[in-house]
C-alpha positions, 0 to 999 in steps of 0.5 A: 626367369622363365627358363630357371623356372623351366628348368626348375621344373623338369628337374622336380618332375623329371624323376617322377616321369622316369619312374613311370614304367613301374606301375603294376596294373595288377590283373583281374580274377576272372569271377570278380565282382568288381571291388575297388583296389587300393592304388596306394601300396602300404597305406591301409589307414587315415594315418598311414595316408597322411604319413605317407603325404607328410613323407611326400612333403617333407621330400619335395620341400628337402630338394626345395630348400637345397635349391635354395640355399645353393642360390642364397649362396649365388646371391652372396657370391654375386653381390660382391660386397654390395651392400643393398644386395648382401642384405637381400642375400641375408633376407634370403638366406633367413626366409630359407632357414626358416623354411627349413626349420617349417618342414623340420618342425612339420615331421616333429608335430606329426610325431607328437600328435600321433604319439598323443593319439596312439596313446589315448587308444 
Protein backbone atom coordinates (compact mmCIF):
# COMPACT_ATOMS: atom_id res chain seq x y z
CA UNK A 1 0.00 0.00 0.00
CA UNK A 2 2.63 2.41 0.80
CA UNK A 3 4.61 1.95 -2.35
CA UNK A 4 1.24 2.42 -4.67
CA UNK A 5 0.90 5.58 -2.56
CA UNK A 6 4.67 6.12 -3.40
CA UNK A 7 4.02 5.84 -6.55
CA UNK A 8 0.82 7.51 -6.76
CA UNK A 9 2.52 10.69 -5.83
CA UNK A 10 5.35 11.29 -7.61
CA UNK A 11 3.55 10.56 -10.52
CA UNK A 12 1.11 13.58 -9.50
CA UNK A 13 3.91 15.68 -8.57
CA UNK A 14 6.75 14.54 -11.04
CA UNK A 15 5.60 16.95 -13.92
CA UNK A 16 4.81 20.04 -11.49
CA UNK A 17 9.00 19.43 -10.64
CA UNK A 18 9.94 19.24 -14.12
CA UNK A 19 8.22 22.43 -15.15
CA UNK A 20 10.13 24.23 -12.40
CA UNK A 21 12.96 25.65 -14.30
CA UNK A 22 10.12 27.82 -16.17
CA UNK A 23 9.57 30.55 -13.44
CA UNK A 24 10.72 33.86 -14.70
CA UNK A 25 11.67 36.27 -11.90
CA UNK A 26 11.25 39.26 -13.84
CA UNK A 27 13.78 41.97 -13.15
CA UNK A 28 13.48 45.19 -11.25
CA UNK A 29 13.45 48.75 -12.46
CA UNK A 30 16.22 50.51 -11.03
CA UNK A 31 14.07 53.56 -9.27
CA UNK A 32 11.16 51.54 -8.13
CA UNK A 33 9.37 51.77 -5.03
CA UNK A 34 8.90 48.47 -4.35
CA UNK A 35 5.14 47.46 -5.50
CA UNK A 36 3.85 44.12 -5.51
CA UNK A 37 4.09 41.98 -8.69
CA UNK A 38 1.31 39.58 -9.36
CA UNK A 39 2.91 35.96 -9.45
CA UNK A 40 0.04 34.45 -11.24
CA UNK A 41 0.14 35.50 -15.06
CA UNK A 42 -3.45 36.31 -16.65
CA UNK A 43 -5.43 36.40 -13.47
CA UNK A 44 -5.98 40.28 -12.90
CA UNK A 45 -9.48 39.51 -11.00
CA UNK A 46 -11.59 37.49 -8.22
CA UNK A 47 -13.15 35.64 -11.09
CA UNK A 48 -10.24 34.90 -13.42
CA UNK A 49 -8.67 33.40 -9.89
CA UNK A 50 -11.20 31.27 -9.38
CA UNK A 51 -11.42 30.13 -12.76
CA UNK A 52 -8.02 29.37 -12.87
CA UNK A 53 -8.39 27.28 -9.31
CA UNK A 54 -11.50 25.43 -10.74
CA UNK A 55 -9.33 24.65 -14.15
CA UNK A 56 -6.54 23.32 -11.37
CA UNK A 57 -9.06 21.13 -10.07
CA UNK A 58 -10.76 19.99 -12.55
CA UNK A 59 -7.15 18.91 -14.20
CA UNK A 60 -5.83 16.99 -10.96
CA UNK A 61 -9.38 15.45 -10.44
CA UNK A 62 -9.15 14.10 -14.57
CA UNK A 63 -6.01 12.25 -13.83
CA UNK A 64 -7.62 11.02 -10.56
CA UNK A 65 -10.43 9.33 -11.94
CA UNK A 66 -8.38 7.80 -14.81
CA UNK A 67 -6.43 6.29 -12.34
CA UNK A 68 -9.13 5.05 -11.05
CA UNK A 69 -11.22 3.60 -13.45
CA UNK A 70 -8.06 1.66 -14.75
CA UNK A 71 -7.81 0.26 -11.06
CA UNK A 72 -11.78 -0.31 -10.94
CA UNK A 73 -10.66 -2.15 -14.01
CA UNK A 74 -7.95 -4.46 -11.92
CA UNK A 75 -10.33 -5.28 -9.32
CA UNK A 76 -12.81 -6.68 -12.00
CA UNK A 77 -10.19 -8.51 -13.85
CA UNK A 78 -8.86 -9.82 -10.27
CA UNK A 79 -11.98 -10.78 -8.71
CA UNK A 80 -12.30 -13.70 -11.19
CA UNK A 81 -15.77 -14.38 -10.93
CA UNK A 82 -15.84 -13.82 -7.07
CA UNK A 83 -18.74 -12.60 -6.09
CA UNK A 84 -17.98 -10.69 -2.89
CA UNK A 85 -15.23 -9.07 -4.67
CA UNK A 86 -17.24 -8.21 -8.20
CA UNK A 87 -19.52 -6.26 -5.81
CA UNK A 88 -16.58 -4.43 -4.35
CA UNK A 89 -15.23 -3.62 -7.95
CA UNK A 90 -19.25 -2.67 -8.82
CA UNK A 91 -18.99 -0.21 -5.63
CA UNK A 92 -16.18 1.07 -7.00
CA UNK A 93 -16.74 1.47 -10.31
CA UNK A 94 -20.03 3.87 -9.08
CA UNK A 95 -18.10 5.88 -6.50
CA UNK A 96 -15.62 6.64 -9.59
CA UNK A 97 -18.60 7.47 -11.92
CA UNK A 98 -19.89 9.51 -9.32
CA UNK A 99 -16.56 11.36 -8.93
CA UNK A 100 -16.71 12.03 -12.59
CA UNK A 101 -20.01 13.37 -12.83
CA UNK A 102 -18.87 15.85 -9.44
CA UNK A 103 -15.69 17.46 -11.47
CA UNK A 104 -18.14 17.47 -14.72
CA UNK A 105 -21.02 19.00 -12.65
CA UNK A 106 -18.19 21.48 -10.92
CA UNK A 107 -17.21 23.05 -14.45
CA UNK A 108 -20.96 23.34 -15.18
CA UNK A 109 -22.03 25.49 -11.94
CA UNK A 110 -19.40 27.65 -12.50
CA UNK A 111 -20.46 28.40 -15.91
CA UNK A 112 -24.13 29.16 -14.96
CA UNK A 113 -23.22 31.35 -11.98
CA UNK A 114 -21.04 33.10 -13.78
CA UNK A 115 -23.41 33.55 -16.53
CA UNK A 116 -25.95 34.49 -13.87
CA UNK A 117 -23.34 36.88 -12.54
CA UNK A 118 -22.20 38.55 -15.86
CA UNK A 119 -25.46 39.14 -16.72
CA UNK A 120 -26.89 41.08 -13.70
CA UNK A 121 -23.75 43.52 -14.28
Amino acid sequence: MQRTLALLSLALFAPSAARADEVVIPPTTGGSSGGLINPLRGVDSFPDFLRAILGGIVEIGTIVLIMMLVYVGFLFVAARGNAEKLQGAKSALVWTVIGGLILLGATSIQLVIEGTVNSLR
